[in-house]
C-alpha positions as CSV (number, residue, x, y, z in Angstrom):
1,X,25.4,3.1,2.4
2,X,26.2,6.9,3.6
3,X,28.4,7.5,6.3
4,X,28.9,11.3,7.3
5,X,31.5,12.0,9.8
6,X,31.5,15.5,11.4
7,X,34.0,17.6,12.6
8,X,36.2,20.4,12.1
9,X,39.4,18.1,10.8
10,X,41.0,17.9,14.6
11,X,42.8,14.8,15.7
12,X,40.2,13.1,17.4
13,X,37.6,13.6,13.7
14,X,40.8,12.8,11.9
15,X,40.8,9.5,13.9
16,X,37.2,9.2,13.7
17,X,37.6,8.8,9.8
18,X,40.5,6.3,9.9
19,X,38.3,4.1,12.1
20,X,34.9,3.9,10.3
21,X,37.5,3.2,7.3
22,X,39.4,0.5,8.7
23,X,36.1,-0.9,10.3
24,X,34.4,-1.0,6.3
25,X,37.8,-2.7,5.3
26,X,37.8,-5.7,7.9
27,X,33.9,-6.1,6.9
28,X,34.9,-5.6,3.5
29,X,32.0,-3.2,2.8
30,X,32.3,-0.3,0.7
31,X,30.4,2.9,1.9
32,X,30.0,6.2,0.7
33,X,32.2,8.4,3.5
34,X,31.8,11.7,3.9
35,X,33.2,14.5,6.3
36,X,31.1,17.7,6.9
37,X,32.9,20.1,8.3
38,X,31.0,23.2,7.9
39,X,30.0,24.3,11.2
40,X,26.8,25.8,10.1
41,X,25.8,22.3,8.3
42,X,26.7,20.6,11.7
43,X,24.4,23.0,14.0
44,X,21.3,22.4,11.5
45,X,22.1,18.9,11.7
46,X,21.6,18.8,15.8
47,X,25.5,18.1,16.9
48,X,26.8,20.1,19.5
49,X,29.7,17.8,20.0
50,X,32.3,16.4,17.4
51,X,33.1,13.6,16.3
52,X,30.0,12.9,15.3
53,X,29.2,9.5,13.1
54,X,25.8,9.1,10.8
55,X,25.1,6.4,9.0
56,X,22.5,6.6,6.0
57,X,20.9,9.7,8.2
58,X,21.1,8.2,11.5
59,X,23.4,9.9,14.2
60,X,24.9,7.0,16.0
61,X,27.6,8.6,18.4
62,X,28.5,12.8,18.9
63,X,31.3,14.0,20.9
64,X,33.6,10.5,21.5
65,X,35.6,8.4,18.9
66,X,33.5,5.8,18.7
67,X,34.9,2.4,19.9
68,X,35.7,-0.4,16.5
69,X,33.0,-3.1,17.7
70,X,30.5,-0.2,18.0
71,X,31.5,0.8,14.5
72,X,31.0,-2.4,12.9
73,X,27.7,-3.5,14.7
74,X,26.7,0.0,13.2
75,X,28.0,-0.7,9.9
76,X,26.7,-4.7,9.5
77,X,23.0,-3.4,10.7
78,X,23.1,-1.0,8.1
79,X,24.5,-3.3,5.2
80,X,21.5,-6.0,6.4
81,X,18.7,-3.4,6.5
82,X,19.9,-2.3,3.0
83,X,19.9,-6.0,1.8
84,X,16.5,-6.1,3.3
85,X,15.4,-3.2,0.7
């Protein structure tokens, strides 16, 4: 599993980060994470707003820190799609 966070390294992407990690430990998952913060790479993927949270490709939330339970229903549908693989 990929998860790309994007965002220029402010507070609320710094927080962003600690979240998705903290949700992967409590479903003791292990991810790939990854923060792009090249603007140019986040324009040409489609965000206009950071934080912005993909997993394996898919933008799930731009512009808000997204809320724990939305991160791990993200994170568990991914894991059982990949299982399905």
């Amino acid at each position: 599993m990929k998860i790309e966070i994007f965002g220029s390294g402010c507070t609320r992407c710094n927080e962003t980060e600690k979240k998705v990690k903290d949700a992967l430990s409590f479903l003791n998952l292990n991810a790939d994470v990854v923060k792009i913060e090249n603007p140019l790479e986040i324009g040409t993927r489609g965000i206009l707003l950071t934080p912005a949270v993909a997993i394996n490709g898919e933008i799930k939330c731009t512009g808000k820190i997204p809320e724990i339970r939305e991160l791990h229903n993200w994170i568990t549908t991914a894991a059982l799609n990949e299982e399905k693989e």
